[in-house]
C-alpha positions, 0 to 999 in steps of 0.5 A: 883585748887585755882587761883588768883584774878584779880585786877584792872590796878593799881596792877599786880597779884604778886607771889612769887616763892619760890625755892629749897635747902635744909637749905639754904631754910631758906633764904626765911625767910629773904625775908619774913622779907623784903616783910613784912617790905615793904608791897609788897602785895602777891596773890600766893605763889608757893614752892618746896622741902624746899621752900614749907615748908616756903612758907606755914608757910608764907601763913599761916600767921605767922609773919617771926620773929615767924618763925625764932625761930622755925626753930632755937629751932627746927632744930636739927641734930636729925631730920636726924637720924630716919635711916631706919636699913632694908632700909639700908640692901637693898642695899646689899641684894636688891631681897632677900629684895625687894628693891622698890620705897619707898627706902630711908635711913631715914624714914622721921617720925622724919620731919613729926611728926615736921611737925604735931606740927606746921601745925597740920591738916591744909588744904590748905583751910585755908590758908591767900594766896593761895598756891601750893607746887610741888613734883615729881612723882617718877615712872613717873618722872612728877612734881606734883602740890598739892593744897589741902587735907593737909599741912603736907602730901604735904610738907613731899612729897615735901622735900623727897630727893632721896635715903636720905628720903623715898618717901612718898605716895599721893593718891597712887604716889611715890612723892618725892623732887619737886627740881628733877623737878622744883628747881624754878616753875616759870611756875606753877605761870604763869599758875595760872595766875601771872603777876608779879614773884618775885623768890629766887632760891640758885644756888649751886656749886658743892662739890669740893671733893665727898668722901661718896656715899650720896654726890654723888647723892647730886652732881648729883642732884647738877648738873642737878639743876643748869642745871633745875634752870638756864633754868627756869629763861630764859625762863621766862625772855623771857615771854611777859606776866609776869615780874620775879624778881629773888633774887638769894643766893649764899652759900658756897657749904660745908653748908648741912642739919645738919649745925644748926649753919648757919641759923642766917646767912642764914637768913641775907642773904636771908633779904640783897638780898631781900632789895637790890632787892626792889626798882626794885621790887618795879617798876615793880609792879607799872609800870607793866601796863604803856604804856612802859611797855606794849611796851616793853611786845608787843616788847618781843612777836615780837621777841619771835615769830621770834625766833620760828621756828618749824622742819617741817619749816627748810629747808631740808639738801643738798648734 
């Protein structure tokens, strides 16, 4: 597994968290604008579902502008339309036709030969940053860390939203969307050994009107998201050993896959929220290491400890 070097006082080990949310994932693009601008040095990139396509394509090295015009001449509304006829006789006939886990409505070969134009056969091994990309194991329900072997195979298995894109196999697992198991893997960072996080996660609203059958597992999946996403960030606010920066977007809950037209906008979005956020960015990377600090870290694992309580310590229940 590829982890992060430890540098001297002066700097923290900084990661940068990049969530779920289907296209409105191309906010990250805005915030690559910004990181850039600024010169906010990153040791590790983590992504998951949409989030683990850009984060590669950054990691890679390529310049954000060059990224914003190829998700605009390439995200078309033909990607989404590679239906799968028999998947869909399925689900009327699922014995006759041995429904299983590799289900999905699209066949998800319109994204992976796109996918194989930009990355070609790329491996993790040669990327600029390190970077791990997060899928979910179908049958187990496990969240997968992939990083190594190829690019493409581990952002197709990290965007395969249930029921609307085949699961795609990786070394013999149904991997699916990494957003079922973490919409903002903060926690794979801290395992790698980040000390400073700046995450930007997209918090989505519910549809007000649920009128199709896909939008309702895209409700569903909305739900328990937000639920995912809400806890990740507060539990790890509470860590005494790393500093989270969240850059959090707020879209309107009618954008979806198709809706090409919204990415110059998304994009603007994704670069104010990350300006609007540097200058705090900014002071926790310089004073991560200052005596006050420190203080307020020791202070944070005091009361931590305090709160932690376990079952067997609880007093036992009296009539």
């Amino acid at each position: 597994m590829m982890g992060l070097a430890r540098h001297s006082a002066r700097r923290p080990r900084t990661a940068l968290v990049l969530g779920s949310g289907g296209i409105k994932t191309v906010c990250h693009i805005g915030l690559f604008k910004a990181l850039a601008r600024e010169r906010v040095p990153i040791d590790l990139i983590v992504g998951s579902s949409g989030g683990s396509l850009f984060g590669a394509a950054f990691a890679l090295g390529t310049e954000p502008d060059v990224i914003e015009h190829w998700v605009q001449k390439t995200w078309k509304q033909e990607l989404f339309n590679d239906y799968g006829y028999t998947q869909l006789l399925k689900m009327f006939s699922p014995r006759f036709l041995h429904f299983d886990e590799s289900f999905g409505i699209l066949k998800g070969e319109q994204v992976r030969r796109l996918l194989s134009k930009m990355f070609g056969r790329l491996r993790f091994e040669d990327l600029n940053i390190p970077l791990q990309i997060i899928a979910t194991d179908l049958q187990s329900g496990e969240p997968v860390m992939l990083d190594e072997g190829s690019l493409v195979e581990a952002i197709r298995a990290s965007i395969a939203i249930p029921v609307l894109f085949q699961p795609y196999r990786v070394n013999g697992r149904y991997l699916v969307d990494g957003a079922l198991t973490a919409p903002l893997p903060i926690e794979h960072a801290i395992a790698a050994g980040a000390e400073v996080i700046i995450s930007m996660g997209f918090p989505t609203p519910p549809h007000p009107r649920i009128d199709t059958p896909l939008r309702l597992v895209t409700q569903i999946m909305r739900i328990s998201g937000n639920i995912l996403y809400r806890a990740e960030l507060a539990y790890h606010a509470r860590n005494p050993n790393v500093e989270v920066v969240p850059v959090e977007i707020h879209c309107d809950s009618r954008i979806g896959m198709r809706d090409a037209h919204e990415i110059p906008g998304l994009i603007r979005a994704g670069e104010e929220a990350a300006l609007a956020r540097m200058p705090y960015i900014r002071r926790t990377i310089e004073g991560f290491h200052s005596t006050r600090n420190r203080t307020k870290r020791r202070l944070r694992l005091s009361a931590r400890r305090a709160l932690r309580t376990s079952i067997s310590d609880l007093p036992e229940y009296s009539t």
